[in-house]
Structure formats: C-alpha cells, structure tokens
C-alpha positions in Angstrom: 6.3 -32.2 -16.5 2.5 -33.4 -16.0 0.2 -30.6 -15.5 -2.4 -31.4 -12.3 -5.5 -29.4 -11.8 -6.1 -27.9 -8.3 -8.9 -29.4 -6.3 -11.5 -26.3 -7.0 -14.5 -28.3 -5.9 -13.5 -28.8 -2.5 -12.4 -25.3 -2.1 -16.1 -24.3 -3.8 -17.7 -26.7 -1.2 -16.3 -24.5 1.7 -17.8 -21.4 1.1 -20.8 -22.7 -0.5 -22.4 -25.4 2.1 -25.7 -25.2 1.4 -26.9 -27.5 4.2 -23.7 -29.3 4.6 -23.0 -28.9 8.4 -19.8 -29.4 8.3 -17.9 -26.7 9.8 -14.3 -25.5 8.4 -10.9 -26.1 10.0 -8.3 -23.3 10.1 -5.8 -26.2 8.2 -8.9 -26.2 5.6 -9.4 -22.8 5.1 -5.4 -22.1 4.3 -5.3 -24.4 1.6 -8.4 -24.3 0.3 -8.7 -20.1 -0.3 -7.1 -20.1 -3.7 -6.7 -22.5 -7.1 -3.3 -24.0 -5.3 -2.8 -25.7 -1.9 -1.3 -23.8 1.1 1.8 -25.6 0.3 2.2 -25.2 -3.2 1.2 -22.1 -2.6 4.5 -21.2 -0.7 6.6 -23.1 -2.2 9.8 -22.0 -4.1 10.9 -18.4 -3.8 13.6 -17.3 -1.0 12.0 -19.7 2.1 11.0 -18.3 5.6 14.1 -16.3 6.6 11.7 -13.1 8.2 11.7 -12.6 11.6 10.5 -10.2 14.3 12.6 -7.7 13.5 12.5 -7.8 10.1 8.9 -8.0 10.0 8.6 -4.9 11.7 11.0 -3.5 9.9 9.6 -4.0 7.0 6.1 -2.5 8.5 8.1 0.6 9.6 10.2 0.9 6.6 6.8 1.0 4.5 5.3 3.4 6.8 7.7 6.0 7.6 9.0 7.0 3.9 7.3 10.1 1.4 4.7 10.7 3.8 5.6 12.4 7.2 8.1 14.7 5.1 6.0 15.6 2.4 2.2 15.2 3.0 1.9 17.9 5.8 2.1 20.5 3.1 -1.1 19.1 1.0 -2.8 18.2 4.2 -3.3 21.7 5.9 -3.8 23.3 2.3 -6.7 21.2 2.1 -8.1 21.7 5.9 -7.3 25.0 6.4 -5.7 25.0 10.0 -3.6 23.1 12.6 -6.3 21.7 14.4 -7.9 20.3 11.6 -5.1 18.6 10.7 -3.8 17.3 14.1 -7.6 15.6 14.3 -6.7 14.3 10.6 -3.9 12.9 11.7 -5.0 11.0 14.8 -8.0 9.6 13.1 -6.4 8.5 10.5 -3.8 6.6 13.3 -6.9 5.0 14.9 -8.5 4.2 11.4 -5.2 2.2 10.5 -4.8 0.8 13.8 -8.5 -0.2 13.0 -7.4 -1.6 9.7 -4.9 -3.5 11.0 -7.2 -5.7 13.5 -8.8 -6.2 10.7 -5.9 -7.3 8.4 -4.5 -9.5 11.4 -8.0 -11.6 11.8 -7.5 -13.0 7.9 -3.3 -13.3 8.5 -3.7 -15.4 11.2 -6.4 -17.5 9.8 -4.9 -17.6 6.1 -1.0 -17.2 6.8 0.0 -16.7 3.2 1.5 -14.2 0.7 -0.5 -11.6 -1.0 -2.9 -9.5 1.4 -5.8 -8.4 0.7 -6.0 -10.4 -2.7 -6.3 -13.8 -0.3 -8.5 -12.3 1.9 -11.1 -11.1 -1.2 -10.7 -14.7 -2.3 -11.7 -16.1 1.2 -14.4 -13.8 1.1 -16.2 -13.3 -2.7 -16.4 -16.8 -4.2 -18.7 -15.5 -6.9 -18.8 -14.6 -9.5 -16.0 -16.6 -10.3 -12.4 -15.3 -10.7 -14.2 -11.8 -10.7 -12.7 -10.9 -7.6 -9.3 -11.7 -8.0 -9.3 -10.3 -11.5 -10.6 -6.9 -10.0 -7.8 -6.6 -7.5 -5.1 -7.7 -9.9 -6.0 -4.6 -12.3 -6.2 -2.5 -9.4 -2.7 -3.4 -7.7 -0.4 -4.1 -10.9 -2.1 -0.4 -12.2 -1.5 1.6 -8.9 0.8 -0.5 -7.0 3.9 2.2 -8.3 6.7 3.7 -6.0 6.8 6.5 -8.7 5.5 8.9 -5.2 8.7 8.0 -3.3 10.8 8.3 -6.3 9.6 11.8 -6.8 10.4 12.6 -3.5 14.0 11.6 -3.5 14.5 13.9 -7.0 13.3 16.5 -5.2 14.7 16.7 -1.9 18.6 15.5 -3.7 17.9 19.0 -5.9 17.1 21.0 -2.6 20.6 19.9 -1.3 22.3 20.5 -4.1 21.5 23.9 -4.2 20.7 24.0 -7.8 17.3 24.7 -10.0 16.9 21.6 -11.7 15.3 20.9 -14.8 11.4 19.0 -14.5 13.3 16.2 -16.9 16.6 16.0 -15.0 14.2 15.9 -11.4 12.3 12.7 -14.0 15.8 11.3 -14.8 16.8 11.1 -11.1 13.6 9.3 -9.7 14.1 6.9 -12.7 17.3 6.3 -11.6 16.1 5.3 -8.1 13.6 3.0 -9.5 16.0 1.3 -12.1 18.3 0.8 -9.0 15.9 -0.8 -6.8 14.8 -3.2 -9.3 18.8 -4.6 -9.7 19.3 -4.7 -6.2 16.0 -7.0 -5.6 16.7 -9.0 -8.5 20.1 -9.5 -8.6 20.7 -9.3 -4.8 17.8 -10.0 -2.7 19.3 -10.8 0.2 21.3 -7.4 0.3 17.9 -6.0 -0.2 16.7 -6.9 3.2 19.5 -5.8 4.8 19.3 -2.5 3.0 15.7 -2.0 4.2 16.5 -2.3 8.0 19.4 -0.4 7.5 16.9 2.3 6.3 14.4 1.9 8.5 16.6 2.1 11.3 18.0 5.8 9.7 14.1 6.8 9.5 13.9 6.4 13.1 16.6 8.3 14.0 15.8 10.9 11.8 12.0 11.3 12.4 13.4 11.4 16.2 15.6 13.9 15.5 12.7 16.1 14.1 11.0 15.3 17.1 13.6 16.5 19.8 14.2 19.5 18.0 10.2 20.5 18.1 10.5 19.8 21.2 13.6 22.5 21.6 11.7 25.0 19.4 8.6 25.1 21.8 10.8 25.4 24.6 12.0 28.5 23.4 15.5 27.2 22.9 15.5 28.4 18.9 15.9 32.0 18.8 15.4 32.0 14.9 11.3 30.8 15.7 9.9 33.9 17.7 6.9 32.4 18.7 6.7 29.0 18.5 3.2 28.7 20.1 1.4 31.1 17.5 0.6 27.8 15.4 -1.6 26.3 18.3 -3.2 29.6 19.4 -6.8 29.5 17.4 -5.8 25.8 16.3 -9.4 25.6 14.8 -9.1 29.2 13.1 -9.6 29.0 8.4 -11.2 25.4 8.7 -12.6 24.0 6.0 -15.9 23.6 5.9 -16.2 21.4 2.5 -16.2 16.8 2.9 -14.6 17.2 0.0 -11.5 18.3 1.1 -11.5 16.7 4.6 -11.6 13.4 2.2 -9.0 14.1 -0.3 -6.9 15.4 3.1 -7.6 12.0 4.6 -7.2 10.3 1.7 -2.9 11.3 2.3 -3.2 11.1 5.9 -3.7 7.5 5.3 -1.1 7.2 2.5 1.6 8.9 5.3 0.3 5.3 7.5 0.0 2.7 4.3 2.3 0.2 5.3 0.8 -1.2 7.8 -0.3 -4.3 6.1 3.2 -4.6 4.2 4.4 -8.1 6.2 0.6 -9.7 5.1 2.2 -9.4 1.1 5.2 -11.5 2.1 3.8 -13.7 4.5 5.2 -17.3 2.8 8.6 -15.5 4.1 8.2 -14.7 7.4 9.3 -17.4 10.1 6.2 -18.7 12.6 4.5 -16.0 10.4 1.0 -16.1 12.7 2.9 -15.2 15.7 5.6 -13.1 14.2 3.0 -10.6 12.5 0.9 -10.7 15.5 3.7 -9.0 17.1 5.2 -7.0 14.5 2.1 -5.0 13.2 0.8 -3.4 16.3 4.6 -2.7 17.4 5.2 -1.3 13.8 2.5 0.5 13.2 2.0 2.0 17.4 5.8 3.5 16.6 4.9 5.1 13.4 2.0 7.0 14.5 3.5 8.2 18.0 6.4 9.5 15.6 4.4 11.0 13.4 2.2 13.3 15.8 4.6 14.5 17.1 6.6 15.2 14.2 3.4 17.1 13.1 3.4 19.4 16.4 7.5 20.0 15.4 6.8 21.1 12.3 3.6 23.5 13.6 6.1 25.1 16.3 8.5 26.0 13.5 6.7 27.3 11.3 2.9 29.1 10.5 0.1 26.6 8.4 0.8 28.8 5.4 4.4 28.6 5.4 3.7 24.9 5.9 1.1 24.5 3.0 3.5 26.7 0.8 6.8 24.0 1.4 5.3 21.8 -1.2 6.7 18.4 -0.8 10.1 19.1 1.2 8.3 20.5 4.4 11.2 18.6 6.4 13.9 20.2 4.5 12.2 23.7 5.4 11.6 22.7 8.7 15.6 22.3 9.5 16.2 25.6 7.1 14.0 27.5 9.0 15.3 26.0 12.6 19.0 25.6 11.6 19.6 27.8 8.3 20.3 26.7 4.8 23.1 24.2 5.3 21.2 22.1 7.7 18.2 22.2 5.4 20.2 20.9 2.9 21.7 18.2 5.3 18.4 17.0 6.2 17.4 17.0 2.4 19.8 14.6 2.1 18.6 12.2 4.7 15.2 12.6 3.7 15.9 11.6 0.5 17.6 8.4 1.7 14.4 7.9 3.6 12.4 8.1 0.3 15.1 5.6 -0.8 14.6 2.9 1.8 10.4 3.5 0.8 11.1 2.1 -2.6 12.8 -0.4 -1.6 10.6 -1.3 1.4 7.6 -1.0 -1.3 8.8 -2.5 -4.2 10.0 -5.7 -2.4 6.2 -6.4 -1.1 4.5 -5.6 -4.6 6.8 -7.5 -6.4 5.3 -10.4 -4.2 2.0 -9.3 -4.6 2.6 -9.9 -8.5 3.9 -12.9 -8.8 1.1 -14.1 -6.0 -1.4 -12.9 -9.2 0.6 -14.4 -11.3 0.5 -17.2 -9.5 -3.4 -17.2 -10.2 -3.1 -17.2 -13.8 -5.4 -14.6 -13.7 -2.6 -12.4 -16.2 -1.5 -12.6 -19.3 1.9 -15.0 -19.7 1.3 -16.5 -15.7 4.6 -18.6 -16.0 6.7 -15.6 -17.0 5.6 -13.4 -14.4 5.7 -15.6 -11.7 8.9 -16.9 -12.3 11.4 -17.1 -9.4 14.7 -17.3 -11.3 17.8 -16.6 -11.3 18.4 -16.1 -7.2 14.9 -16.9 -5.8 13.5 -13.6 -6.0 10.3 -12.7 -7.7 12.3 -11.1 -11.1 9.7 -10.8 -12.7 7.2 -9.7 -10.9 9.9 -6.6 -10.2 9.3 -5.8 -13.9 5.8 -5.7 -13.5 6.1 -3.4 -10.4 8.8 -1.3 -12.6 7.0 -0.4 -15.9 3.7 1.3 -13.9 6.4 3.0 -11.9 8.3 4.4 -15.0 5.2 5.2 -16.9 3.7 7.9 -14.0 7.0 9.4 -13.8 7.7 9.7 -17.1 3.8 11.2 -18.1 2.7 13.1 -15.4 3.7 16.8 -14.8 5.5 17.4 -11.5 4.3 20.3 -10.4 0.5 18.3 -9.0 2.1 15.0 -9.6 2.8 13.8 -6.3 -0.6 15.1 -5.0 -2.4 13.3 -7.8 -0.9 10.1 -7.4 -1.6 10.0 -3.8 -5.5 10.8 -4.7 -4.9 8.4 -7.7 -4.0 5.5 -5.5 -6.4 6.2 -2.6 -9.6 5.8 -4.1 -9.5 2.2 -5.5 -7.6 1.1 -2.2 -10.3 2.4 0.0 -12.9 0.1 -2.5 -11.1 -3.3 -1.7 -10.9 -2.2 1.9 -14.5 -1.8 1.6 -14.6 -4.8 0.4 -12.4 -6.8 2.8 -13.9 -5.6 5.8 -17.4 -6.4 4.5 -15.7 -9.8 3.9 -14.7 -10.1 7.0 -18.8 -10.0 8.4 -19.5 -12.6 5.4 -16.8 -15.0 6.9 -18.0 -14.3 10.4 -21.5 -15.6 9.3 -20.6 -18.3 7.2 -17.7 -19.7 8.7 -18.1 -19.0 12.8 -16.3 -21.7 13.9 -13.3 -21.5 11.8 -10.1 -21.6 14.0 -9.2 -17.4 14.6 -6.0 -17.1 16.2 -7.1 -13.1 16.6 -10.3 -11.8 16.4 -11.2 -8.0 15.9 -13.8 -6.7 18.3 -16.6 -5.8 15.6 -17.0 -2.5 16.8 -13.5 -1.4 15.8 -14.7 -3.2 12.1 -17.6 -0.9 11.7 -15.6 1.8 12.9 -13.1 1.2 10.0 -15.9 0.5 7.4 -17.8 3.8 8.0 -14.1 5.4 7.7 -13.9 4.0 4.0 -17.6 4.6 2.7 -16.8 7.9 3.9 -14.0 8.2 1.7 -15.8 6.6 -1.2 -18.4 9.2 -0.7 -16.9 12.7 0.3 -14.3 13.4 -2.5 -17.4 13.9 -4.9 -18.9 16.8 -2.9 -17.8 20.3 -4.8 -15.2 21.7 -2.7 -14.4 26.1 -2.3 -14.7 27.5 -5.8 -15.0 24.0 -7.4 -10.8 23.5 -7.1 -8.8 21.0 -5.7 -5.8 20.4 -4.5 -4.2 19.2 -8.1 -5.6 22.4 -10.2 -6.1 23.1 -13.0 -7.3 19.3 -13.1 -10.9 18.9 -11.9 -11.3 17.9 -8.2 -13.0 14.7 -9.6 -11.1 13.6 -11.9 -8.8 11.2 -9.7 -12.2 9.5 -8.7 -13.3 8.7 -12.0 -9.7 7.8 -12.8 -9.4 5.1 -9.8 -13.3 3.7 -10.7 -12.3 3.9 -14.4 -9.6 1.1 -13.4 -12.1 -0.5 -11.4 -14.3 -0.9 -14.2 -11.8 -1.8 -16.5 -11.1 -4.8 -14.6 -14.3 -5.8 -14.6 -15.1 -5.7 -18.4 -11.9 -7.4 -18.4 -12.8 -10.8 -16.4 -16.3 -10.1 -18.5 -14.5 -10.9 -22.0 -11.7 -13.2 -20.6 -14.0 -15.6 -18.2 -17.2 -14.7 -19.6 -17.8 -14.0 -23.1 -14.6 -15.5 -25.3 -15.5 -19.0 -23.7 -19.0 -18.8 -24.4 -18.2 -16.8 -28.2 -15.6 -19.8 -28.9 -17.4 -22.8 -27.4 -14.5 -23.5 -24.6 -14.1 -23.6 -21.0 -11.2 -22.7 -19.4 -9.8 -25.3 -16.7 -6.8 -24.5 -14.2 -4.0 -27.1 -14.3 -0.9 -26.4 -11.6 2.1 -25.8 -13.8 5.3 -26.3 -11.5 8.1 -24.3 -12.3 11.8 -25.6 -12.6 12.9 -23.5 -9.5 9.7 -24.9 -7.3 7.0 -22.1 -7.7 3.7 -23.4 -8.5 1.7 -21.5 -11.3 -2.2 -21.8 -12.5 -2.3 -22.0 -16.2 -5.8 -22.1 -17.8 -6.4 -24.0 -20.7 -9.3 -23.6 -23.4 -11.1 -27.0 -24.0 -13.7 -27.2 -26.1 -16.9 -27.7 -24.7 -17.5 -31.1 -26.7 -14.4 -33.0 -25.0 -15.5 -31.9 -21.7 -19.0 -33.1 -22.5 -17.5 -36.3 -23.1 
C-alpha cells in the first residue's frame, strides 16, 4: 500500500501565523492538531457505539474504584484529623470539578481520542514532537492498574479469613490483570458491558455505606457508642507540614481521577461533543456527593486512628466494626469486585491512550502497537498497558506499595495538567475565535492551576521528623522518581529527533501507514539529507 505523508505544514501554519490573519475554524483545528486528519485519525477500531450512559459510566466506573475504600486510611494519617481531611476531600471535588471545565473546553473543540496528549499537541507546537514524546513516556510508564489490582488481593484475603502470603496477595492481583487483558482483547464488547455492570454495583454499594453512616449517627448501631466523637474537635492533631497536606492531596485526587476517562476514548463515543458535555459533570457531581458522605460514614463508625490504622481495606473495617466479622468479610467481597470493575474501567481507556501514541509514531515498532486486530480492539496497546502493570506488582513491596504508587503517579500527572491548563491561556490568545462549544470561566482555570503548582511545590517541604507516609523510603523520593521519568523522556526525543538525525545526516519524515483493519499509523522514515536536498 502507498505510504502518504500527513499535511504538517498546514497544521504548523495554524499555530504559528505570524501575521497571517486568518483565524482558525473549529473543523480546522480537529484535523489539523496532530500528524493525521481528524478522520484518519478515528478511523478503524470498534466505531462510535458510546452513549450517554455509557459514557458516564465509564466516568463513574473510573472514579469510584481503589479510592473511596482504601485512601481514607493514608489520607487522615497524613493530616492528622477529621477536619482536615473532610476540607481535603471537598477541595479536591472542586479542584476536579475545576479540571474538568477545563478538560471539556479542548473535548469539545478537538473531539478525538487521547486526552490530554491532543490537547498538549494543540497547545506546545515546539519544540517539535517534544511534547508528545514527554507525555508518551509519562502515560505508557505510570498509566498501570497495578493500585486497583492490589486492592482486590487484598480485600479477596480479608474475606477469606486467611493470612496470605505477600507472593500469593502478588499472584492474585496478577491474575486480575492477566484477566482483564483477555476479556478486552478477546471480547471487547463484553468488556463494556462488564464495566456498567460494575459501575452500577459501585453505586449501590458506596450507597449502601452511605445509609448505614447515616444509621450509625442516628444512634441506631449499638456496637458504635458514640458516633459523634469523630466530629467533636474535627480540627484537633492537624498537621501543620505542606508536605503532607500535598502528598494527602496528591490521593484525594487519585480517589476523583476518572474524571477525564471518556476524553481517552472519544473516537467511540456517539455525538461525542454533546454526549461528554453531559456525561462528565453528571459523572463526576455523583462521585463526589458519594464520596463525602461516604467519608462522614466512615468518621461516625470509627475514631481517625482506627481509620489511619485500617490500611487499605478501611471499608471492610467499617462493615466489621458496624456489622461484625461476617459482614466485613461480605463487603470485602464487594469491594473487591469494585476494584475489579477499576481495572477494567482503567485499562480499557489506556489501552486507547496507547495505541493513540502509537498512532504518533512517536514509539518504538508504531504499527505493532497500534494495531487493531483480531476483533477491533486496541490488542496491542492492552500489552503495553499490561507489562507496566505486572512489573509494579511484581517489584514493589506491598506493605507501602499502594501508597507509593499513588504518590508515584501523582506527581508527573499534576506536570501535564500544569501544562494543559497553561495551554489552555496559549490557545485562548492565539486562537480567540476558534469555534468553543464550552468555555471555562477563567477564574475556575487559575483556580485549578494554582491547585497543581501547589502540588508541584509542597511535597518537597520536609515533613514531621523528615518521614513520610511510605517509610523507610525518603519522603522525596516519589518526586524525584516521577521527574526522573519526566526527564527521561526528554533526553529521549533529544537523541531520537534531535541528535541521531543530525549524528547520521538524516531527517526523519512522517508518512501515514494504513493498516489492513483501517487504523491509520505515522511511520517516520530516515532520509538522508542529500535526497531531501535534491
């Protein structure tokens, strides 16, 4: 088949005017973000068969997963007190309710697969490719499930009553990611249908947790004697250090990541600018009622140390201590089948996310990985997804893994939202007449910049007795591990765009590689510089 390069100059010529007057359509600013056309760009694959319900399913189903059953524990450890982290938890709603304005502004103008990767493209036209390159490192490195898997090991050992071995607990979350994997490769269709199945159960059950806090402050629970003491003196053992408000934030906001889950899968969702319009404020708005007052449950049940001290199955103990043992182990059950539904909900939008990079040709082997075959799904890009996942629980210890990967995978996201958002005031300068179906009041912007700086900033400020919350590894170390990757990335696009062309005397020039089952992939070729010359 005849290779065909894609039209970079034009898509150059949009971002980079000079005094060209011309102002950009919405229809020119879809196809003209990336190396492909907005049609070749979401072509092949499984076709538009998302809707509304879906959609927000797929939102809810991201959201409402490890977080709300496990991340309660680290949060008040860190902050010291309910108060603390009630305020946490409603700043970080309003910060990802911020987030999402945000997100929604670029979906509506640039209705495609991929997130935030389009919208950095939109945005950071030079250097060239360095942007992309940057968040490709970043998401196929950290864009694991191994958090959700580890949470299913260990809430499946807390109902089965027994003490489980740290390689049998490893065995079990491989298990669940292995599974996944099939079931989205081999079955994509029973996938979906398996996700809103989920999500639906995570509904009920987070509901569940909510009527019965509401029982237990009524006094109706005679095995909680007090069930006020938690909210007398909320403020009472604050911390006092940034550093730990940050790394508590930091899994606040993991407990709400999902809220841009649709924007990955985008070239599947029916009338996509209307449908996700809809779905992410009704997604996300549901999650975050849910997951206050989950919070306020779990505070009436039980004290902020015997919360901090419930590790990652604060749920589980939350039942056990309102029910007794057997319906702690019930609910261990269902919370692992929430953690369940989070890998699949996750996996299915990352494995998108890679094969959009792949897409790119911006890694290694692009027509491999962003292969569609055998039954439309992205196969290959599930791979990619798996091997990070199997790696982080196969190497790290579990007794601060979970922690660590949530501080692990924080950092570097809170960078390229950074980034985004300041991309967002580029576009709004450079391109203010471009068709916006929505449009963020810029306040709400700021408000969710200063939330990330903050983040960039804070977890470097020495916390109580120099310990975090992943001893005995240093408080920092997840912060030089997430810009490690960062910088990684960069010295990568240095050698791959930068110094082997100019070291071998070739250019590299994109030609649109069409696959047999429809997807279109950017495949850079070396030519010497003396044929392009002539």
């Amino acid at each position: 088949m005849a290779s065909e390069s894609p039209d970079h100059s034009k898509s150059e010529a949009l971002f980079d005017r000079g005094d060209d007057p011309r102002v950009a359509s919405s229809e020119e600013l879809k196809e003209d973000v990336g190396g492909l056309t907005f049609e070749q760009y979401t072509a092949g694959g499984l076709g538009r068969h998302l809707g509304v319900f879906s959609t927000t399913s797929l939102i809810i189903g991201r959201i409402i997963g490890t977080g709300i059953f496990s991340t309660p524990s680290s949060i008040v450890s860190s902050v010291g007190s309910v108060g603390a982290s009630m305020l946490l938890g409603v700043l970080g709603l309003l910060l990802a309710l911020s987030g999402l304005c945000v997100w929604l502004e670029f979906a509506c103008m640039i209705p495609r697969s991929g997130g935030e990767k389009v919208y950095l493209e939109a945005a950071y036209r030079r250097p060239k490719m360095l942007i992309t390159i940057v968040f490709a490192v970043q998401a196929i490195a950290l864009g694991f499930t191994a958090s959700g898997c580890i949470v299913f090991a260990s809430n499946v050992v807390v109902a089965s009553g027994h003490v489980a071995t740290e390689w049998q607990e490893r065995g079990i979350a491989i298990g669940v990611i292995v599974f996944v994997t099939l079931v989205h490769t081999f079955v994509p269709k029973l996938g979906v249908h398996g996700m809103n199945f989920f999500t639906v159960l995570k509904v009920v059950l987070l509901l569940f947790v909510v009527v019965t806090g509401w029982v237990v402050l009524g006094g109706g629970v005679s095995s909680v004697k007090d069930p006020h003491a938690s909210f007398r003196d909320a403020f009472a053992h604050s911390a006092t250090s940034g550093n730990q408000y940050a790394t508590a934030l930091f899994k606040v906001l993991n407990s709400y990541a999902g809220w841009s889950n649709a924007m990955y899968v985008l070239n599947e969702v029916k009338d996509p600018v209307r449908t996700i319009k809809i779905a992410g404020p009704l997604g996300l708005s549901t999650c975050g009622v849910l997951y206050l007052l989950a919070n306020v449950a779990y505070f009436a049940a039980a004290t902020p140390k015997e919360i901090a001290a419930s590790g990652t199955t604060v749920a589980s103990y939350f039942m056990g201590k309102v029910f007794g043992t057997a319906a702690r182990k019930a609910l261990s059950v269902l919370v692992a089948l929430s953690a369940f539904g989070n890998v699949l909900t996750v996996t299915f939008a990352q494995a998108r996310v890679n094969q959009e990079l792949a897409k790119e040709g911006v890694i290694p082997f692009p027509r491999f990985w962003a292969s569609s075959w055998p039954f439309g799904s992205p196969s290959t890009g599930l791979i990619l997804h798996f091997i990070p996942s199997f790696i982080v629980i196969v190497a790290i210890p579990f007794g601060n893994a979970y922690n660590f990967i949530l501080d692990l995978e924080g950092y570097p996201s809170a960078v390229i939202n950074f980034l985004v958002v300041a991309g967002l005031f580029y576009l709004r300068r450079s391109e203010p007449k471009a068709a916006r179906p929505f449009k963020v009041w810029w306040p709400v912007a700021i408000f969710y910049m200063v939330g990330q700086a903050f983040q960039l900033v804070a977890p470097f400020l020495r916390p109580p007795g120099g310990v975090g919350d992943t001893p005995p590894l240093p408080y920092w170390l997840y912060c030089v591990v997430g810009i490690g990757i960062l910088v990684a990335s960069v010295v990568y696009w240095f050698i791959w765009w930068v110094a082997a062309p100019k070291i071998g005397g070739y250019t590299l020039e994109p030609h649109n590689e069409p696959l047999k089952d429809g997807t279109n992939v950017v495949v850079y070729h070396r030519v010497p510089r003396r044929f392009r010359e002539v």
